[in-house]
C-alpha positions in Angstrom: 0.0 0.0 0.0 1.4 3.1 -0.9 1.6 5.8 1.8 1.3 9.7 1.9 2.5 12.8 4.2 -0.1 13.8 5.8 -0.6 17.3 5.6 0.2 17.6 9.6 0.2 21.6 9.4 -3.8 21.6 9.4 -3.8 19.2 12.1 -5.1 20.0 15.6 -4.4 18.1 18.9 -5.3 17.8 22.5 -3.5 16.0 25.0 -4.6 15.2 28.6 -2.6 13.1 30.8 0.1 12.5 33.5 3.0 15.1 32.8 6.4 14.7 33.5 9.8 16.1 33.5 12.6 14.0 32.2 16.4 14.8 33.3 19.0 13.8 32.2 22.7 13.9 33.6 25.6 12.6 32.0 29.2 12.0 32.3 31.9 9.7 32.5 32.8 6.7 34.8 36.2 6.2 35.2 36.2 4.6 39.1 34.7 3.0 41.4 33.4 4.5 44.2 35.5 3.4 47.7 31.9 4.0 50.1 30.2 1.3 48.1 30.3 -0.9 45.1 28.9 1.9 42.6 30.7 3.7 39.7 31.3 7.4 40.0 30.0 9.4 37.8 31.6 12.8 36.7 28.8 14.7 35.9 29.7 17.0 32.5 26.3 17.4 31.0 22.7 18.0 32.3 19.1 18.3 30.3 15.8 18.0 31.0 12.9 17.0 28.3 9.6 17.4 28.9 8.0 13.1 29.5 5.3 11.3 30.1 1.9 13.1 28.7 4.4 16.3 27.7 6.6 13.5 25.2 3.3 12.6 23.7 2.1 16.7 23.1 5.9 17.4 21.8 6.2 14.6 19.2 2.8 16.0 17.8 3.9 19.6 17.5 7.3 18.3 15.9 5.2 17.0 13.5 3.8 20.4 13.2 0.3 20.1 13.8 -1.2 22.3 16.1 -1.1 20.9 20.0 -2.8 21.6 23.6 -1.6 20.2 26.8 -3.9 20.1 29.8 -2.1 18.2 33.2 -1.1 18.5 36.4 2.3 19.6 37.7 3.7 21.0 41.0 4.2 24.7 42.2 7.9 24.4 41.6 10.9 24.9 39.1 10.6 21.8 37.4 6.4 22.7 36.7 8.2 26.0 35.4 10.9 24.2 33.2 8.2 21.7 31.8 6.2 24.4 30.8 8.4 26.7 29.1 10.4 23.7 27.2 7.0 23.1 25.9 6.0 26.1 25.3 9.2 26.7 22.8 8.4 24.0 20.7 4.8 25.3 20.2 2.6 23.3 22.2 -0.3 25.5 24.5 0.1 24.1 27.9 -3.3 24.7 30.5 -1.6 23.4 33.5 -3.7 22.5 36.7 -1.1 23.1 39.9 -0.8 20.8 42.9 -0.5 22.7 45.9 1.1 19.9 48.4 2.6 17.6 45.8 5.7 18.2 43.3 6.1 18.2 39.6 6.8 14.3 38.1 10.5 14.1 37.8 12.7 11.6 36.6 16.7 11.8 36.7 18.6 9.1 35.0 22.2 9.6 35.3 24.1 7.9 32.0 27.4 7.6 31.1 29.4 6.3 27.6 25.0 6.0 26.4 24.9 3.6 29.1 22.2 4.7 32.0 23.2 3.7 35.2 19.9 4.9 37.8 16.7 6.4 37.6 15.6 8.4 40.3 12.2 9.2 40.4 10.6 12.7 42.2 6.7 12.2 42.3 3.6 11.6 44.9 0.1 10.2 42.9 -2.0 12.9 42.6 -5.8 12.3 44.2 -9.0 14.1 43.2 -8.6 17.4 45.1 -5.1 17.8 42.5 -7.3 17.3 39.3 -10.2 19.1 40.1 -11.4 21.5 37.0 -9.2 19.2 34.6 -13.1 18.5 33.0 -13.5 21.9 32.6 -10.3 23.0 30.7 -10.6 19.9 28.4 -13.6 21.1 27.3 -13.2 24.5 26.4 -10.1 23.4 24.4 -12.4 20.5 22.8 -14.2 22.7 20.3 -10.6 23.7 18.9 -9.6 19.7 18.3 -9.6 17.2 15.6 -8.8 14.2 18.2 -8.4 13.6 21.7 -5.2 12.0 23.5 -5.4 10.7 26.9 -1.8 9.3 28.0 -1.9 7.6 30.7 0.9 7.0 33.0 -1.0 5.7 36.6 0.0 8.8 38.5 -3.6 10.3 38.9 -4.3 12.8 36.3 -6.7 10.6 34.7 -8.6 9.7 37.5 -11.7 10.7 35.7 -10.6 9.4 32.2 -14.3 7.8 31.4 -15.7 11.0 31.9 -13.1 12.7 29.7 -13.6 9.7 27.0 -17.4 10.7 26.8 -16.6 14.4 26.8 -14.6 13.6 23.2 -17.6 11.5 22.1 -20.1 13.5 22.6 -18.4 15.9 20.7 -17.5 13.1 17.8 -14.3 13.5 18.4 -12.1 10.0 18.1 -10.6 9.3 21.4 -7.5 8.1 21.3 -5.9 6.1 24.8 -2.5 4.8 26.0 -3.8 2.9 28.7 -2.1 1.4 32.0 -3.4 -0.8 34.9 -5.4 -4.4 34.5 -8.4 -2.6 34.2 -9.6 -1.2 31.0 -13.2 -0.6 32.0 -12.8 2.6 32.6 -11.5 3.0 29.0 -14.7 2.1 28.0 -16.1 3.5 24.7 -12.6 5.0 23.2 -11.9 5.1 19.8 -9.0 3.2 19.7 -6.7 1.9 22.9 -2.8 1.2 22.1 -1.5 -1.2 24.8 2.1 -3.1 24.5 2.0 -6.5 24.6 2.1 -7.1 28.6 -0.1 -4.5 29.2 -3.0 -6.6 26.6 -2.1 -9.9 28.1 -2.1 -8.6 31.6 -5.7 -8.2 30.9 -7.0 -11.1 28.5 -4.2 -13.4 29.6 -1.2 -15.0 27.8 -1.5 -15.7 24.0 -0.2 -18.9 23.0 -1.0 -18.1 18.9 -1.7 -15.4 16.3 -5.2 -16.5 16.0 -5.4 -16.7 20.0 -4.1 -13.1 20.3 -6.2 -11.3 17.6 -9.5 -13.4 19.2 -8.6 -12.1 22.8 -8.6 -8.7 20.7 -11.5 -8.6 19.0 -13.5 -10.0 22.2 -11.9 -7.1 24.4 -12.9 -4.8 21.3 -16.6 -5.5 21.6 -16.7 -5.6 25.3 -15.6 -2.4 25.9 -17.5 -1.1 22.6 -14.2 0.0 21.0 -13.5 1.1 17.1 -10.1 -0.6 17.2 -7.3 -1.5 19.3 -3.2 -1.3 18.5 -1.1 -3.9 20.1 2.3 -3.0 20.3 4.6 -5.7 20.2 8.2 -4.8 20.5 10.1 -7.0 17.9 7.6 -8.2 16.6 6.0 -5.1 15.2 2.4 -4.3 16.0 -1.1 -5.5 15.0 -4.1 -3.0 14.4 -7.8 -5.3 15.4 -11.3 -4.2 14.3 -14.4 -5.5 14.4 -15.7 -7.4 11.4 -12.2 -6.1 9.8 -9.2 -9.2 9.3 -6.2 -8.2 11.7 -3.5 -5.6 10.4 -0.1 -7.2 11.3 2.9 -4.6 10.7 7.2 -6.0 11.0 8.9 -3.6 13.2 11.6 -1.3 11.5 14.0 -0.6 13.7 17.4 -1.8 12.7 19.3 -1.5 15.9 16.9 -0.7 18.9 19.5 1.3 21.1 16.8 2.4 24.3 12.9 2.1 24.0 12.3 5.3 26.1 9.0 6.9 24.5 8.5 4.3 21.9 4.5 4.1 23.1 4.6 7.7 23.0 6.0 8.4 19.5 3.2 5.6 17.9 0.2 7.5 19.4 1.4 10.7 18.8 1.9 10.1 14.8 -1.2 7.7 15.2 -3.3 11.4 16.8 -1.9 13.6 14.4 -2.5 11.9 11.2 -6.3 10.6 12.0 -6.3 14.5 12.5 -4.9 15.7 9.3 -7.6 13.1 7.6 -5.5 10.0 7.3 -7.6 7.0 7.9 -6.9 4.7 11.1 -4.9 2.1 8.7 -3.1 4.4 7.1 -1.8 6.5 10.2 -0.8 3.0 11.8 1.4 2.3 9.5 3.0 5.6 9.7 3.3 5.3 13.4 4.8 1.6 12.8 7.9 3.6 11.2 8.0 6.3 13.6 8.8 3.4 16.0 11.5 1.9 14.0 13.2 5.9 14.2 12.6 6.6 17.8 14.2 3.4 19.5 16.9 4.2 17.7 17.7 7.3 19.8 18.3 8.1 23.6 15.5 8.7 26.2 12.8 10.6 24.8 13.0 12.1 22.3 10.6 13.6 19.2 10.3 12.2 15.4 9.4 15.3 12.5 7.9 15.2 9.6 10.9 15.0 7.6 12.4 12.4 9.4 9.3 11.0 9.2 8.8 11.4 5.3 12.3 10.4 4.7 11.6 6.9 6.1 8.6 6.3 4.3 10.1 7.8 1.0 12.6 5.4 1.5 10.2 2.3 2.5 8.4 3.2 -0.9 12.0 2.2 -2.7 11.7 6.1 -3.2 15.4 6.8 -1.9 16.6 7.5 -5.2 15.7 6.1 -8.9 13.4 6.7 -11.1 10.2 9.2 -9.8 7.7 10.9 -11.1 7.8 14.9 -11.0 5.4 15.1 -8.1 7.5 12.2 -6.4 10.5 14.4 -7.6 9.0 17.5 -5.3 8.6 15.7 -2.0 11.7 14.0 -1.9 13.8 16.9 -3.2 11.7 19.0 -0.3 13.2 16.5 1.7 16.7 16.4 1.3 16.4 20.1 1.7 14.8 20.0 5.0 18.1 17.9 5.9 20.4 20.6 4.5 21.4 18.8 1.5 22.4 20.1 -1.7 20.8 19.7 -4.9 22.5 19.4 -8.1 20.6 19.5 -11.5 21.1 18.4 -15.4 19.8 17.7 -17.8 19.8 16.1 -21.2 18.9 13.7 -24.1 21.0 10.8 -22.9 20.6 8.4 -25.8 23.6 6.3 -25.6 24.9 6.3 -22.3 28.6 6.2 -22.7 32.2 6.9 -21.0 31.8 11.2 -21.5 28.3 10.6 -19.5 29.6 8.6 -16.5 32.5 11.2 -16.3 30.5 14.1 -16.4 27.6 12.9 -14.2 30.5 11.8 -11.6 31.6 15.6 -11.7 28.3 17.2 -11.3 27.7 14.8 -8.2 30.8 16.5 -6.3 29.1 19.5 -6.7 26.4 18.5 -4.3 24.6 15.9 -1.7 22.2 14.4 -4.4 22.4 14.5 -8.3 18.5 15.1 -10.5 18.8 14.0 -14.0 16.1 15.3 -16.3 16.0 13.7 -19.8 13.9 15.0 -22.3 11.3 11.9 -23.3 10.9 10.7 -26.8 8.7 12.6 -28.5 11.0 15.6 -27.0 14.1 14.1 -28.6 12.4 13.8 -32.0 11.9 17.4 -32.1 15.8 18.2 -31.1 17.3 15.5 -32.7 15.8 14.3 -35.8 13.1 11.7 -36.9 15.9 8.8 -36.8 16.3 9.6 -32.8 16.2 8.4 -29.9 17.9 4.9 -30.4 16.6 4.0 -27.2 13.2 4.5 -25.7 12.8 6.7 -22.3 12.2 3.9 -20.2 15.5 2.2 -20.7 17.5 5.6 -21.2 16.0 6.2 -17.3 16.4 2.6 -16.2 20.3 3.0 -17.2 20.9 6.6 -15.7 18.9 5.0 -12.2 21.8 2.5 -12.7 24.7 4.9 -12.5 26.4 5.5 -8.9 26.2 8.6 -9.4 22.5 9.2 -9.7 20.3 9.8 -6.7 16.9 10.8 -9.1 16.2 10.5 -12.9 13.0 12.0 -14.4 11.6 12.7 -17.5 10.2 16.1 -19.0 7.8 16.2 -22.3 9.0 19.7 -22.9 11.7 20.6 -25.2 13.7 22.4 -22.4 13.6 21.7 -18.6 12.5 24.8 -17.4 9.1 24.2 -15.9 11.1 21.0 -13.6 13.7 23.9 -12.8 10.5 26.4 -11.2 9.4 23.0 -9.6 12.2 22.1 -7.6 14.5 24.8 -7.2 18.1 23.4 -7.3 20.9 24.9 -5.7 23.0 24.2 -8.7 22.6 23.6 -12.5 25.0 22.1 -14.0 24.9 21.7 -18.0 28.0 20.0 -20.0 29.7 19.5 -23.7 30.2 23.2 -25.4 27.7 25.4 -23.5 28.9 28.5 -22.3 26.9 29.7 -18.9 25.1 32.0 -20.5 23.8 29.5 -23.0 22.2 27.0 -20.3 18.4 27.4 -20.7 17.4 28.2 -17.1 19.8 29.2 -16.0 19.0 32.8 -15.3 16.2 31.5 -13.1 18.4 29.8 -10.9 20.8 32.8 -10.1 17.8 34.5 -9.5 17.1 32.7 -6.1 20.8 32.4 -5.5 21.1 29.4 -7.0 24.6 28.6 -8.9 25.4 27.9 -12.5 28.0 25.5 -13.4 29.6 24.2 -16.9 31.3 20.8 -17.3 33.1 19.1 -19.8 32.2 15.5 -21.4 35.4 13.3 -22.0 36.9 14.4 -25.2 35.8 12.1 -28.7 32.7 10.9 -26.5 29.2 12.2 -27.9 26.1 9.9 -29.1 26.2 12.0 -32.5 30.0 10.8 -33.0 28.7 7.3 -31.7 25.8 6.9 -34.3 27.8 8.0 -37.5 30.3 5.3 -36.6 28.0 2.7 -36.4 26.5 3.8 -40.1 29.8 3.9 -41.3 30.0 0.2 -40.4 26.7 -0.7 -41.6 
């Protein structure tokens, strides 16, 4: 199935749940300590990230939708830090303030990537903590596409039926990251995303496939869900439905290096792309790949779009080859977003021969990634003559996809490649053989945005022309 961005910009988010503040402090560990049998730790570095609930709100703004944050913290520093870290990545916080219990805090002191403790500042919050949450999630509501309630046991969702039927009522889908054995009080959600222990702590071990989706689709009805997510590690994750067969997804990550935030990455790209319109299959499979990216990073941390496009461009077999123009403009967007530069040319490329590998290999070094735009057939009949080209686009592109060098070949039915120049603004054009800079078509244009022009020379006694006569001559 072939995926698309969503359009996260026009999303809009609100996130309800147990708020944390993540620290981290690191340094080196060269001795142990002569009081006890621990290392000591030379403390160099120290950062904090906002956790819990605020993880789940940040990796939806870095996606750049729109995000709320309603939660409790403590009248302290840390509710001060957590607030104004999440506030600087864009995400409105509505903060309800404890006035006898502290800010959730976590310290995990790490050294050489390795984490050695976890000390954990927090008291459970009761009722007299969350009272008015109801009321703040509801004026926020009408501003919302879909409702996250991340749930960490600490008491800020106390009253989570009574949030899930707020979101309801407003047709809102309700999306849950549950904890506890009891998920009667989750009662009526759109969709619940538990990990694998956290299912099986409630329908019991799963001996099979078919024993695991049937515990599924029973908890599904009881609880009058639309769908739940099981999140399963290694093994990927499986979406369940009622009257719907199962959606089983691999997992992506190629070396999981810490698992910190995993569940809050999926149902953060999960939220954000039901938002911007995606449907729930769709924006499961996106979140599958955000998991692969996030375990491959320390503690918490937050996936964007790019990062996010980039894998599933790539999943797609769209990390180079050939593309369409449209295909062309997302992935070029892309590469830019990652600071890459783009180098353009463009030609008939007939017969690819020793002068076209040796120029392409130049323009390359000129840049990150390498667009060849070859004029199609009925383009080369008009430059070239009724006896041209020798060989159809298709295989002219299927042998320029082939070349090292290469990142993106594309075709253009015009006779110069000036409306793909307006579309993708390179960085630099680079046109070879005899041209003179003021002879490449287009290339006016692209000094015009501060783009640069560049000439390069083919391999001398190397040109298709010379390569065709020869070949009559032996005929």
């Amino acid at each position: 199935m072939k995926l698309d961005m969503p359009p996260f910009q026009q999303a809009r988010v609100l996130v309800v749940g147990d708020v944390m503040l993540d620290r981290y402090w690191h340094g080196d560990a060269m001795r142990i300590s002569p009081e006890a049998p621990v290392p000591v730790v030379h403390v160099g570095n120290r950062e904090g990230r906002p956790g819990g609930a605020g993880n789940v709100a940040l990796n939806i703004a870095a996606l750049g939708a729109a995000t709320s944050l309603v939660g409790v913290v403590g009248k302290d520093d840390e509710g001060e830090e957590l607030k104004s870290r999440l506030n600087a990545a864009g995400v409105y916080c509505d903060f309800l303030q404890s006035a006898d219990k502290p800010t959730i805090t976590k310290l995990r002191v790490i050294s050489r990537h390795q984490q050695l403790i976890r000390l954990d500042f927090e008291q459970p919050f009761d009722a007299q903590d969350i009272a008015g949450l109801d009321t703040k999630v509801a004026n926020l509501l009408d501003n919302a596409q879909t409702l996250v309630l991340s749930d960490y046991a600490k008491g800020g969702l106390a009253e989570v039926a009574a949030l899930i039927q707020l979101g309801r009522r407003k047709n809102i889908p309700v999306i849950v990251d549950p904890k506890g054995t009891d998920f009667n009080k989750y009662r009526g959600a759109t969709l619940l995303t538990p990990n694998l222990s956290e299912f099986e702590a409630v329908v019991g071990r799963s001996a099979t496939e078919e024993e695991l989706v049937s515990k599924g689709q029973r908890l599904v009805q009881e609880l009058g869900l639309e769908a739940l997510l099981i999140t399963r590690g290694e093994h990927g994750m499986t979406l369940i439905r009622p009257n719907s067969p199962e959606l089983h997804l691999p997992a992506h990550a190629q070396e999981v290096f810490d698992v910190t935030g995993a569940g809050d990455t999926v149902i953060s790209v999960l939220a954000a792309s039901m938002a911007a319109g995606h449907t729930m299959a769709d924006a499961t499979m996106l979140a599958n790949l955000a998991a692969g990216l996030v375990v491959g990073k320390l503690g918490t941390a937050a996936i964007s779009a790019p990062e996010l496009r980039r894998t599933m461009l790539a999943e797609q077999g769209s990390g180079r080859g050939v593309m369409t123009s449209e295909q062309l403009q997302i992935a070029v967007q892309d590469a830019k977003a990652h600071g890459e530069t783009i180098v353009f040319t463009n030609g008939c490329f007939d017969i690819i021969h020793a002068g076209h590998v040796g120029y392409l290999a130049q323009a390359r070094k000129l840049g990150k990634r390498l667009v060849v735009a070859i004029n199609d057939d009925a383009s080369v009949r008009r430059l070239k003559g009724s006896g041209r080209p020798i060989n159809p686009v298709e295989r002219r592109m299927a042998v320029l996809a082939g070349l090292e060098a290469v990142d993106w070949v594309v075709s253009f039915p015009e006779d110069t490649p000036e409306g793909l120049l307006h579309l993708l603004q390179p960085d630099v054009l680079v046109k070879g053989g005899d041209y003179t800079l003021e002879k490449v078509v287009g290339g006016e244009y692209v000094q015009s945005y501060g783009g640069q022009v560049k000439a390069l020379e083919f391999l001398d006694d190397c040109s298709t022309s010379a390569i065709v006569e020869k070949m009559k001559d032996l005929d």
